[in-house]
ZAFIGU-812761 format. One record per residue: chain; x, y, z of N, C-alpha, C in turn. Coordinates in steps of 0.2 Angstrom, whole numbers, plus 5000, padded with zeros to 4 digits. Example, Ala and Ser with C-alpha at 12.3 -4.5 7.8 and 13.67 -1.06 7.14 Angstrom:
2
> A,5066,4972,5039,5062,4978,5039,5066,4984,5039
> A,5064,4989,5035,5068,4995,5036,5064,5000,5039
***
This chain:
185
> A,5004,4994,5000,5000,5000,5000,5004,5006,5000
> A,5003,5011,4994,5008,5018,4995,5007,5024,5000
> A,5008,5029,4999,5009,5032,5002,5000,5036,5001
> A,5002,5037,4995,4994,5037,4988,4990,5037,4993
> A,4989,5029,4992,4983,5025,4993,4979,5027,5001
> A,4984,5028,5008,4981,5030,5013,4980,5037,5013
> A,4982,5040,5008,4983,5050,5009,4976,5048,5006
> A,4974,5045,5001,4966,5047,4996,4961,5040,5000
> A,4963,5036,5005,4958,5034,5009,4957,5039,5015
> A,4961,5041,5017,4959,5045,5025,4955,5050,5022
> A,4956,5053,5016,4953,5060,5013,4945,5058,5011
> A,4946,5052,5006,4937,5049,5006,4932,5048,5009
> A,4938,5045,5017,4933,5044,5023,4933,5051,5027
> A,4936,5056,5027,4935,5061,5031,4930,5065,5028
> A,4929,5065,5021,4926,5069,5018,4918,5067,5018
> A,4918,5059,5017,4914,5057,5018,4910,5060,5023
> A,4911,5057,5030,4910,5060,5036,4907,5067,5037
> A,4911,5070,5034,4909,5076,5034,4903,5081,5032
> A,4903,5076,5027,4898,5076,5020,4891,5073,5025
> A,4890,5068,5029,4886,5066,5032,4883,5071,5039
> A,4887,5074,5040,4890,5075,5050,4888,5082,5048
> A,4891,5086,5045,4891,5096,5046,4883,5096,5047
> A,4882,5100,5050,4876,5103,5050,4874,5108,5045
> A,4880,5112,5043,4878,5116,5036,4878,5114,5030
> A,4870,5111,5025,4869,5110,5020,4875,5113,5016
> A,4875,5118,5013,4882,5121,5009,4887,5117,5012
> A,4890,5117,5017,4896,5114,5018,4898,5106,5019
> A,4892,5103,5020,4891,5095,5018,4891,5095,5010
> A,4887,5099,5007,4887,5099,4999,4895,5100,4996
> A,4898,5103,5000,4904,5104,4999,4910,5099,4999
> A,4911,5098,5003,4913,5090,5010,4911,5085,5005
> A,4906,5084,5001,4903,5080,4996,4908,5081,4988
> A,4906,5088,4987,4912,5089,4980,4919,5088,4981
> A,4921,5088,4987,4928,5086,4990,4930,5078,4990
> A,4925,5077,4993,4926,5067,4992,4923,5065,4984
> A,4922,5069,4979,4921,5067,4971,4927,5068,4969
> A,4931,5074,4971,4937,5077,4966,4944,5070,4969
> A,4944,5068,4975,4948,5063,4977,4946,5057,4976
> A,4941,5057,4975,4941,5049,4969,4940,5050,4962
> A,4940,5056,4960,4942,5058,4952,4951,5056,4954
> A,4952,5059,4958,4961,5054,4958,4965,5048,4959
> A,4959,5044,4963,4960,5039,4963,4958,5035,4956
> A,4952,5038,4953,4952,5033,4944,4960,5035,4942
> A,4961,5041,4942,4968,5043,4937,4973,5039,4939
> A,4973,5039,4947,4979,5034,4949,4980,5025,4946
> A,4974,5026,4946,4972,5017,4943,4972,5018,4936
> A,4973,5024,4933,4974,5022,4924,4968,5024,4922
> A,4962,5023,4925,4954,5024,4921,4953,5033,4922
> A,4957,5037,4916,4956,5041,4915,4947,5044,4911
> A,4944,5039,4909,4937,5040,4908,4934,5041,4913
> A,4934,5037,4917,4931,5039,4925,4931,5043,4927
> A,4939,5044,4929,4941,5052,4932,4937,5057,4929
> A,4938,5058,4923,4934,5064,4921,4929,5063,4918
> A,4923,5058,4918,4916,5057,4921,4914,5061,4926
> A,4919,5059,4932,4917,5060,4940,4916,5066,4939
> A,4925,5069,4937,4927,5079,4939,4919,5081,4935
> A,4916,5080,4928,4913,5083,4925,4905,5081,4926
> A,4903,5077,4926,4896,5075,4930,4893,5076,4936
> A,4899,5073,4940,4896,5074,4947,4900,5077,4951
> A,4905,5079,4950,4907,5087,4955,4905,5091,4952
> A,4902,5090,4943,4900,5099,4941,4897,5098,4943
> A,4891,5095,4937,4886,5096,4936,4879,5095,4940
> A,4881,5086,4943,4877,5084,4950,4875,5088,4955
> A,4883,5093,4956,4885,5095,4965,4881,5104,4962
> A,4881,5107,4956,4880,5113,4956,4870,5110,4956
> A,4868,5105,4956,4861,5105,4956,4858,5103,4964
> A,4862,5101,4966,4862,5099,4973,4862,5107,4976
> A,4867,5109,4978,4872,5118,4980,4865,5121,4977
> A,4861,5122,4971,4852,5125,4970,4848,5122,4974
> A,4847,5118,4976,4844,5114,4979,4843,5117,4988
> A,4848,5114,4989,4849,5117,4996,4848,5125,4998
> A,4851,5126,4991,4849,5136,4991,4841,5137,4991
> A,4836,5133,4987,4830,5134,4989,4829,5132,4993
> A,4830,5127,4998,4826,5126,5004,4829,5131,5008
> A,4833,5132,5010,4836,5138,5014,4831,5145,5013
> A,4831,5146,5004,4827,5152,5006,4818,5150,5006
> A,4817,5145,5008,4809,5142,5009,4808,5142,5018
> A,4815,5141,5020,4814,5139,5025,4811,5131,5029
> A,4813,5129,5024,4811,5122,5027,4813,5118,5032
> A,4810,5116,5036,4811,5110,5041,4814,5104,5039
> A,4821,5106,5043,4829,5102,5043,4827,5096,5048
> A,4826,5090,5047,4827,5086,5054,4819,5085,5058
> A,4817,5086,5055,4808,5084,5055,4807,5077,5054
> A,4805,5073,5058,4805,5067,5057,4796,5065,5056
> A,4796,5067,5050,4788,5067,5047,4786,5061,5046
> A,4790,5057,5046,4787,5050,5043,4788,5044,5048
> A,4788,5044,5055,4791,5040,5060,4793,5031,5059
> A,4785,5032,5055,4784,5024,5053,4789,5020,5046
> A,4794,5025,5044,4797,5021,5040,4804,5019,5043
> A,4805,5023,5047,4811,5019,5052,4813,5013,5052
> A,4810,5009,5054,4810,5003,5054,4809,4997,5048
> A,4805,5001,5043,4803,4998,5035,4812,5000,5031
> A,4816,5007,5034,4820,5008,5031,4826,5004,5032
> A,4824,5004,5039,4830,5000,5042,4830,4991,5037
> A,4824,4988,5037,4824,4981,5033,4827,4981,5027
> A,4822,4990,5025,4825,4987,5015,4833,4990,5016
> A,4837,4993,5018,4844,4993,5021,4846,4985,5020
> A,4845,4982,5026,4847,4977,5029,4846,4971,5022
> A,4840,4971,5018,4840,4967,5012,4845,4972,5007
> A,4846,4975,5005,4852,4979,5002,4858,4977,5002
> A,4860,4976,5010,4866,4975,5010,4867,4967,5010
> A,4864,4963,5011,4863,4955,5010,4864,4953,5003
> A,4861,4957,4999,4862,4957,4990,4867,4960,4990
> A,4870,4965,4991,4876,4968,4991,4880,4962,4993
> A,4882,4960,4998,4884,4953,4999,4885,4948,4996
> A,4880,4947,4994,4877,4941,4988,4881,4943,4982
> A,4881,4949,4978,4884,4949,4972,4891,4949,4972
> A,4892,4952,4979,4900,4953,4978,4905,4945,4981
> A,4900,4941,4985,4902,4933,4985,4904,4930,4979
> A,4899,4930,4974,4902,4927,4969,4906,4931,4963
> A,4910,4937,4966,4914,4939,4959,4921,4937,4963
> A,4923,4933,4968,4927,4929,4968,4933,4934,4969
> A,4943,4934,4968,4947,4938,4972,4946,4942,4966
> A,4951,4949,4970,4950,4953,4965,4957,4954,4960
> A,4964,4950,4961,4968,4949,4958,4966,4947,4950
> A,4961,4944,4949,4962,4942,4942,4960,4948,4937
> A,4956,4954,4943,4957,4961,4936,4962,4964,4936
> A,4968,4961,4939,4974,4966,4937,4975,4961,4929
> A,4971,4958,4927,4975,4956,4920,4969,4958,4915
> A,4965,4962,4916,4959,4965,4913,4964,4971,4911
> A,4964,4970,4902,4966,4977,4901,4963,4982,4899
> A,4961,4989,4902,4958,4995,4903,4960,4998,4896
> A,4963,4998,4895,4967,5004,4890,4965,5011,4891
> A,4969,5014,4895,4968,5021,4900,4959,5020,4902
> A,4956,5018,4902,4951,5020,4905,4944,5020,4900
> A,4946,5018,4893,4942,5018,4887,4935,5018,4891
> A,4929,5019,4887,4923,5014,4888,4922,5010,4886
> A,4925,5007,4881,4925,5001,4878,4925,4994,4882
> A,4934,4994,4885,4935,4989,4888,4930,4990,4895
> A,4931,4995,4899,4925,4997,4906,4919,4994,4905
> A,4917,4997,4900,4909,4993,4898,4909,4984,4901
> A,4916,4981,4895,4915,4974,4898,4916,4973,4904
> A,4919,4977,4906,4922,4976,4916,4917,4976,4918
> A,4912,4982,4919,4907,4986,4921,4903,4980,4923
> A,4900,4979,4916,4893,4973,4913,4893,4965,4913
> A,4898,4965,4915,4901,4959,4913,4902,4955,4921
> A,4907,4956,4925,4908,4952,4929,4904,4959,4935
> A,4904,4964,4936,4900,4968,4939,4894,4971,4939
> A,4889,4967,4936,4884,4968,4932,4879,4970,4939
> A,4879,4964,4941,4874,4965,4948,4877,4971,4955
> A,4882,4971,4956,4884,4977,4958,4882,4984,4957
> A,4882,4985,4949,4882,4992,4947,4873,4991,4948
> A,4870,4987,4946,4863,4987,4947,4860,4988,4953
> A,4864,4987,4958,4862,4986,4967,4863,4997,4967
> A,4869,4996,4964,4870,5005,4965,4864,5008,4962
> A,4863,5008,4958,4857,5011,4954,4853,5010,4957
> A,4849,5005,4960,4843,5006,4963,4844,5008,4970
> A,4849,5009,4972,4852,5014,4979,4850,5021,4977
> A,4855,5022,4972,4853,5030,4970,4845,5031,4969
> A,4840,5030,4967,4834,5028,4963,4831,5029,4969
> A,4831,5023,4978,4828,5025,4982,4829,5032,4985
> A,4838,5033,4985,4838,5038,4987,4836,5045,4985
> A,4833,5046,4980,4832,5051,4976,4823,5052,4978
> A,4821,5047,4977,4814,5045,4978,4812,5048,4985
> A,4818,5046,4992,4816,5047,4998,4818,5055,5000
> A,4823,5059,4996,4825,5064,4994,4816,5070,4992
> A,4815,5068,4986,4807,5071,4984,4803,5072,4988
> A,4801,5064,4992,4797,5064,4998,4798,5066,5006
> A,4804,5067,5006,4806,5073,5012,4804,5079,5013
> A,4807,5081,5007,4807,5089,5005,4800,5093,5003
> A,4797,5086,5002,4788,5092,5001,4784,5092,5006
> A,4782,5097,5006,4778,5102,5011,4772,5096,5010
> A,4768,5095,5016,4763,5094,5018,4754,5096,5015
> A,4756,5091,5010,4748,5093,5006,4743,5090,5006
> A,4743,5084,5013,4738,5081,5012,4735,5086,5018
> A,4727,5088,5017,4723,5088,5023,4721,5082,5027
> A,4720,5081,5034,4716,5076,5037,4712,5077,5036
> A,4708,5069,5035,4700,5069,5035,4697,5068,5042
> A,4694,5071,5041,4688,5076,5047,4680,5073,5046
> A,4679,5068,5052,4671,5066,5050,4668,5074,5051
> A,4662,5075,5047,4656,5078,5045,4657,5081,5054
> A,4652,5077,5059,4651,5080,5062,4657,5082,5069
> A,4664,5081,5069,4670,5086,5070,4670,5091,5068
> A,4670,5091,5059,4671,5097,5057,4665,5105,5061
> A,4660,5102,5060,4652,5106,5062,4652,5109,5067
> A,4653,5101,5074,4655,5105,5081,4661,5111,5080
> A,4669,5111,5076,4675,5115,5075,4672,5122,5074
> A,4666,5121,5068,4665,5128,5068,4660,5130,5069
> A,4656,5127,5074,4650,5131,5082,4655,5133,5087
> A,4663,5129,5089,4666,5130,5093,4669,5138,5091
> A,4670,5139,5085,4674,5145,5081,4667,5151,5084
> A,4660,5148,5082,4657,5153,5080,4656,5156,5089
> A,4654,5154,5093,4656,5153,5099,4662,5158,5103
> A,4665,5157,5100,4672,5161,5104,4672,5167,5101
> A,4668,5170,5095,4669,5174,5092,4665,5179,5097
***
């Protein structure tokens, strides 16, 4: 292991962290496009200069500058940070997690050690050869990531939106609410 390798580990894990931890959306957004440009280095260090500059160009630009709007709108909406609106999925999320990572498990059991890709040749990082890398012996992997991103995106939407559902209200609640109204008046 080089010297590389622990500087661009300690940095992925710290940023990560940090990315999860800060309490300032801006600065966890941040903390985020810092742990994308360090593993834009880590593809370069590995030869997959297509990835690298997928990463630098996709998801630190373009991902992170629609995230960085994002958070600027709720900020200027005022939205309730840490509202735990949905109590009852706690434990539904914590399952579908826990099935996640058992397939997660499952897929990466069988792709066996990982010596036998140092004889896969990348040729800098093409899409070519990647592709078969990718689809081929990591097919189910990248597919578990996909539908990660997918839930997450989805749980993301339904955080963020304001409350539009009205309670239903039997008839004769409502009636007595507004003899109570007309009453106090």
């Amino acid at each position: 292991m080089s010297a590389f390798d622990l500087i661009a580990g300690v940095l992925l894990v710290a940023s990560a962290l940090a990315a999860v931890t800060l309490k300032n959306a801006v600065h966890a957004g941040l903390a985020l496009v810092g742990n994308f440009l360090v593993l834009a280095m880590v593809y370069f260090a590995l030869e997959a200069q297509f990835l690298g500059w997928i990463q630098i160009i996709v998801y630190a630009g373009a991902v992170m500058v629609l995230f960085l709007f994002v958070i600027m709108l709720l900020y200027d909406a005022n939205a309730d940070v840490g509202v735990d609106r949905l109590p009852w999925m706690r434990p539904v999320g914590a399952a579908l997690a826990a099935v996640f990572f058992l397939a997660l498990a499952y897929a990466f059991s069988g792709v066996g050690p990982v010596n036998p890709l140092a004889d896969v040749k990348l040729a800098g990082g093409l899409p070519g050869p990647l592709g078969k890398l990718l689809y081929g012996l990591w097919l189910y992997i990248v597919l578990l990531i996909a539908v990660l991103l997918f839930a997450a995106t989805v749980s993301a939407v339904v955080l963020v939106q304001p409350q539009t559902r009205k309670a239903r209200v039997k008839p004769q609640v409502a009636e007595r609410d507004r003899e109570l109204e007309e009453v106090g008046k």
